[in-house]
N, C-alpha and C positions, 0 to 999 in steps of 0.2 A: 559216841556210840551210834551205829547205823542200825535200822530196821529192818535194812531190804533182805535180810535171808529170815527173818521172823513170819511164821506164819500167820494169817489172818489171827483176830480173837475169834474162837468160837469154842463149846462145850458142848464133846459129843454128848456127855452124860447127859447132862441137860435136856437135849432132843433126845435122847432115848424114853429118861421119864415122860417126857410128854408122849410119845407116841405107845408109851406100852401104860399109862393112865385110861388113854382111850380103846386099849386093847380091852382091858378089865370092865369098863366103865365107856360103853360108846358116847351114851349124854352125855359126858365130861367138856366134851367139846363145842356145847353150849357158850360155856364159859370162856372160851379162846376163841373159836372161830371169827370175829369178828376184829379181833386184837390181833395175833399170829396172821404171817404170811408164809405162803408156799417157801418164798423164796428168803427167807429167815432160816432157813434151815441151811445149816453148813454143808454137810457129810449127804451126800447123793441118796443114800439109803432112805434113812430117815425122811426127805425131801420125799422120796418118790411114796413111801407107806404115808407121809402127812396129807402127802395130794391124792390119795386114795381116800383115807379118813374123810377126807372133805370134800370129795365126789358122792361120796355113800352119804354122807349127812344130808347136802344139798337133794340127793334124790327120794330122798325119803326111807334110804336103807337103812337096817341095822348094823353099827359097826363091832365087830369080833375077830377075832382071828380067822376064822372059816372064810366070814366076808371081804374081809382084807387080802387075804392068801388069794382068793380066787379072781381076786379083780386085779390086783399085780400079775396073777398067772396069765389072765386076759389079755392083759399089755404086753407080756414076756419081760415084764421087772423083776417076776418076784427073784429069778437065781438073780438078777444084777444087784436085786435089793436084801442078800444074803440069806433067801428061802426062806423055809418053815420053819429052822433049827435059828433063825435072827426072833422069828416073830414071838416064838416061845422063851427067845434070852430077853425081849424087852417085856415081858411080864413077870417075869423071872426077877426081874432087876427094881421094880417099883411095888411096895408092898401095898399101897392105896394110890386111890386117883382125888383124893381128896387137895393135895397140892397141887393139882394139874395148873392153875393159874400164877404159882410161884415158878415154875418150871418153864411156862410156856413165858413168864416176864423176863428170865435170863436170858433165854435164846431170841427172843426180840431185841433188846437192850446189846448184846454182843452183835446181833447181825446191824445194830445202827452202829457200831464201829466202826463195822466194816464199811458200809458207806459212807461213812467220814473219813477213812482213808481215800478210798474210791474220788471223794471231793476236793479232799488234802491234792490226790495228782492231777485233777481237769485244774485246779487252781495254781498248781506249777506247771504246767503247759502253758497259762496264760501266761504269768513271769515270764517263763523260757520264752516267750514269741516275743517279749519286747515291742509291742506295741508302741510306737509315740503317743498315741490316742490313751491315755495313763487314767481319763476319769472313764475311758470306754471300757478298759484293763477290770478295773475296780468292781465299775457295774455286773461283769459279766461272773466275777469271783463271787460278789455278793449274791447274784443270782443261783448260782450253783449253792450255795450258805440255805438261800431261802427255799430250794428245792428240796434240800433235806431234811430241812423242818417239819413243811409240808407234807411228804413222802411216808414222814413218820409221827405223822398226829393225831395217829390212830386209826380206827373202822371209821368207815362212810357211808356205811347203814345203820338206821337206829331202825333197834324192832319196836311193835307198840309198847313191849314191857316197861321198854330202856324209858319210850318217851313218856309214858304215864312216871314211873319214877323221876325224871327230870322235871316233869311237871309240876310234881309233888313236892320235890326241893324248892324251888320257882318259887310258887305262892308261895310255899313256905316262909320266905327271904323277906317278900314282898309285904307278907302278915305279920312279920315282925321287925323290919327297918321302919323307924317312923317315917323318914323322909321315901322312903320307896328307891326304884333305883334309878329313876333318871338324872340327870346332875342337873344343877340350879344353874341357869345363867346368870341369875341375882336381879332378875326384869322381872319382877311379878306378869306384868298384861306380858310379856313374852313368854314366859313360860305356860300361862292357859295358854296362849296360841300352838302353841306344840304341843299340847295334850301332855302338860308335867317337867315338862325341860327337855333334856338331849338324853338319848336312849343308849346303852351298849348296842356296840352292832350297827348305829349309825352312821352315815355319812350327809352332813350339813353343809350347805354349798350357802355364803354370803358373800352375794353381788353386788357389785358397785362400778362405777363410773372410778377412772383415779384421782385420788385423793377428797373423796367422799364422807372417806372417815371407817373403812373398812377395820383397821389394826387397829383403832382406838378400840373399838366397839368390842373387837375381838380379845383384847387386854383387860375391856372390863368382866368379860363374861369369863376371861381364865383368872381371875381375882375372887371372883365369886366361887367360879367352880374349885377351885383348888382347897375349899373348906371342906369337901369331901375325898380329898386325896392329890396328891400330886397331879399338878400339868405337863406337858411336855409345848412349850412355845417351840417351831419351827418356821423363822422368819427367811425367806431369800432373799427381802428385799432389806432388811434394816438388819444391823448388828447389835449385838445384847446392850450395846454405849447410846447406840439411837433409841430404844427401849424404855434403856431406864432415864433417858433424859425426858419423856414424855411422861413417865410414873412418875419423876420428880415435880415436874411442873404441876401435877395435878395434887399432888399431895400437899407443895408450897401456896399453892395458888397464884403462883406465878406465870406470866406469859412462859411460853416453853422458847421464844427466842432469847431470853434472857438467862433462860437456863445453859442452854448453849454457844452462848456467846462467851461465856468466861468473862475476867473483870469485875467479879462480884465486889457488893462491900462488906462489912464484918457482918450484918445482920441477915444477909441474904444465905454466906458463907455455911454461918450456924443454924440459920434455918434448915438447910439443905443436910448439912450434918447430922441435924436431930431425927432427919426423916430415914436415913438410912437402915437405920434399925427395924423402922415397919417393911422395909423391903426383902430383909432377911426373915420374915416372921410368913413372907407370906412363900406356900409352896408353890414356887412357877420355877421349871427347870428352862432352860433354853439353850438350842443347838450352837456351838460355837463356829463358827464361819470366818475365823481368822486361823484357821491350821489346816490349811488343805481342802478343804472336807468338802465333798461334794453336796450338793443340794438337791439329792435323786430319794426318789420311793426307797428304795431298798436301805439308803440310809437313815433314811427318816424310820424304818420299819423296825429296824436293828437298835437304835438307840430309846422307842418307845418299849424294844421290847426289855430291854436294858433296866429301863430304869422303871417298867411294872414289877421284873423279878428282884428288884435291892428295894424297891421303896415302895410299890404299890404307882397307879394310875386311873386319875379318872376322864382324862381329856386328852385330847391331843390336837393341837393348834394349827395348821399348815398355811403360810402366808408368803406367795399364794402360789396359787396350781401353777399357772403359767411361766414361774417362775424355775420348778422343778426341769433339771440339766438331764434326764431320762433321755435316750435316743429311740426313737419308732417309728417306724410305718415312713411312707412318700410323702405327709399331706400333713398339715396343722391339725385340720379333724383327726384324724389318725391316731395321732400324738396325743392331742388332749383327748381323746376317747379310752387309751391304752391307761395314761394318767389316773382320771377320774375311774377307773374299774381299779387300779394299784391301791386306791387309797382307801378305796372300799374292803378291797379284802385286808389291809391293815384293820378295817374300824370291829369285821367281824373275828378275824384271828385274835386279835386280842383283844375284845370285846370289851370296848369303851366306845364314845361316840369322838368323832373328828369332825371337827368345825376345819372348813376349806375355804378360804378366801379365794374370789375371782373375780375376775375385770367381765365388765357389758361390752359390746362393741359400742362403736359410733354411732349407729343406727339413731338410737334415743337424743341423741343431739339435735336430730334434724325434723324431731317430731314436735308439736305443740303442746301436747300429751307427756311427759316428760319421767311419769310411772313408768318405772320398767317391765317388760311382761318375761315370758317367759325364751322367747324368740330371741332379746337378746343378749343372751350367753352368750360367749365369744367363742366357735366352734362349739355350740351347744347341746348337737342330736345327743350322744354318750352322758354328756355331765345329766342332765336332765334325768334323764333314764336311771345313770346309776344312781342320785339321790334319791336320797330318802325323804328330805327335806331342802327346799332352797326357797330361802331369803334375801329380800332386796332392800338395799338401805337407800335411802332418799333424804336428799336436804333442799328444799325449795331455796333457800339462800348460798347453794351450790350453784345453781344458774341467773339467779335475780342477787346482782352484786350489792342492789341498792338498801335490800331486804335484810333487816335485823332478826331477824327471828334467831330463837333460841332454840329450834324444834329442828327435831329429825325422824324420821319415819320407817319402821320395819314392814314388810309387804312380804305376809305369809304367801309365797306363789303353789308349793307344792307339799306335800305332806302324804306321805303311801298310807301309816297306820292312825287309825283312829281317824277322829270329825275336826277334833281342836278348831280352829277359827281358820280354815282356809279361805284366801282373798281376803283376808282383814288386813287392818292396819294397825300396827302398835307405836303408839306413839314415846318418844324419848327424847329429854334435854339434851344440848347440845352446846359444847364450851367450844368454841372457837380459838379462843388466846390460848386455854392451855392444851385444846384435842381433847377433851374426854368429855 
């Protein structure tokens, strides 16, 4: 069956109640104006009387038939937008303006149709161009996916009412969740460092030097977190088998080279056996990376958003920035600045906080000093800026090979809201044989 002689979705009636709601009832449009767009409107008419309605609002007029008529006749729409014998049929046709909110949700709702068609063909274009560049293909389809969403998520002004009522939900949440809403890392001294844990709406930046200990640390804080709802782990660098061979080891108490080595003996076997069951008990989703699947924002955005609407979400893991196959800008800056702002606007669209693992440059190598500051991020003007929060992990027995210690060190570098312990140190155990 083909579509292409089918007319868009739209209902005239639809746009008609609305626009003869606020014939009756010009304040009706309180209620929509911020919801409803000009260009939701199918049928020209209607368009051109809605964008009249909502000139006269914005100006502080009265909207009525009289004010309506005369400011179309101003333009010379009204005979385009069927005269004064239209204006009197859509009053005519709406007995109350009390639905005006159900009326103005369908003609929204069908005009995002039509931009899903509209996206359905910039997304066959791509196919049709046959690109070789297949992860560059993807990206750009995805891009068009996340335009839409966007596009349609509603008003971008809140008036003081809206935000006193948001307010008021808020606390409300806040006054009756005992745990409050930031998610636990499961660090007591980490979580006062951050004023309560990880925020919705966050973006957490944890640095390190490689092989520091970044994904362990990050493993335990999505172990923790996940008792408040689903994680989403997205690793570029390890596959879910490298993973769980690190959760295994820490759970057997086994070195983790033992774990992966294979050649168990029976007691090792059934150890590892017994532990399986705690690993399906605990909620941690993770991106699969043996089918194709690229390792870009838009993916990562799509499958967080996936699996907040079937399961719920309270984390989402990113391991690491640099790792992310996104294409931008001439310059590594560039690219890591584009990155770090993508993963932010994931943390506030779907409002959980995102832990971001990232590499330091070299720099810190060559220093005595061997704390990391905040200079070096690795292309670091944008990451800095768009966090919210960045964290630096440190192991003294990272660089002193001779050094047994069992300690490793969190270094609160940046923090936007609240006092929490900025430039402190949080101190944590540290397992070497098994990584956690």
């Amino acid at each position: 069956m083909t579509t292409d002689n089918l007319l868009p979705p739209h209902d005239i009636g639809a746009e008609e109640a609305v626009n003869g709601s606020l014939l009756i009832d010009g304040q009706a449009i309180r209620e929509i104006v911020n919801t409803l767009k000009v260009d939701d409107f199918y049928n020209e008419a209607n368009r051109n009387i809605f964008t009249v309605c909502k000139g006269l609002y914005e100006a502080g007029t009265a909207i009525d038939q009289v004010t309506v008529a005369e400011a179309l006749n101003r333009s010379d729409k009204l005979e385009p937008s069927g005269g004064a014998a239209y204006l009197s049929h859509l009053i005519a046709v709406v007995p109350t303006s009390l639905d005006i909110s159900h009326y103005a949700d369908i003609v929204a709702k069908l005009a995002a149709s039509r931009d899903m068609i509209a996206v359905g063909r910039q997304i066959q274009d791509i196919g049709h161009r046959a690109d070789p560049d297949l992860e560059a293909s993807l990206s750009k389809a995805a891009e068009a996916v996340d335009g839409l969403k966007k596009g349609r998520g509603g008003h971008h002004i809140i008036t003081p009412q809206e935000r006193v009522l948001r307010a008021f939900d808020r606390y409300h949440a806040l006054y009756t969740q005992e745990r409050g809403i930031a998610v636990s890392t499961g660090l007591i001294d980490l979580n006062k460092a951050l004023g309560g844990g990880m925020f919705p709406g966050e973006l957490l930046i944890l640095a390190a030097r490689p092989s520091m200990g970044k994904t362990t640390l990050a493993e335990t804080i999505s172990r923790h977190a996940q008792i408040q709802g689903p994680v989403l782990f997205c690793s570029g660098e390890m596959n879910v088998d490298g993973l769980t061979d690190r959760d295994i080891a820490g759970l057997t108490g086994r070195p983790i080279d033992d774990i992966r080595s294979g050649g168990y003996d029976d007691e090792l076997f059934d150890d590892i056996v017994t532990k399986l069951p705690i690993l399906e008990a605990i909620d941690v989703y993770h991106l699969d990376r043996e089918r194709s699947f690229a390792f870009n924002t838009s993916n990562v955005y799509h499958a967080a958003y996936s699996l907040k609407e079937r399961a719920g979400l309270s984390l989402v893991v990113i391991d690491y920035l640099s790792l992310l196959t996104d294409r931008y800008g001439s310059s590594a800056n560039e690219r890591t600045g584009y990155l770090s702002g993508r993963i932010k606007e994931i943390a506030v669209d779907l409002d959980v906080p995102v832990l971001c693992l990232h590499q330091l440059n070299r720099a810190v190598e060559h220093r005595d000093d061997k704390v990391p500051k905040l200079h070096d991020l690795r292309d670091s003007g944008s990451v800095e800026q768009d966090a919210d929060v960045v964290m630096f992990l440190h192991r003294d027995s990272y660089y002193e090979k001779d050094t047994e210690s069992d300690l490793a060190a969190v270094y609160l570098a940046k923090k936007r809201q609240g006092q929490g312990r900025k430039g402190k140190r949080v101190t944590l155990q540290w397992n070497e044989t098994g990584q956690a």
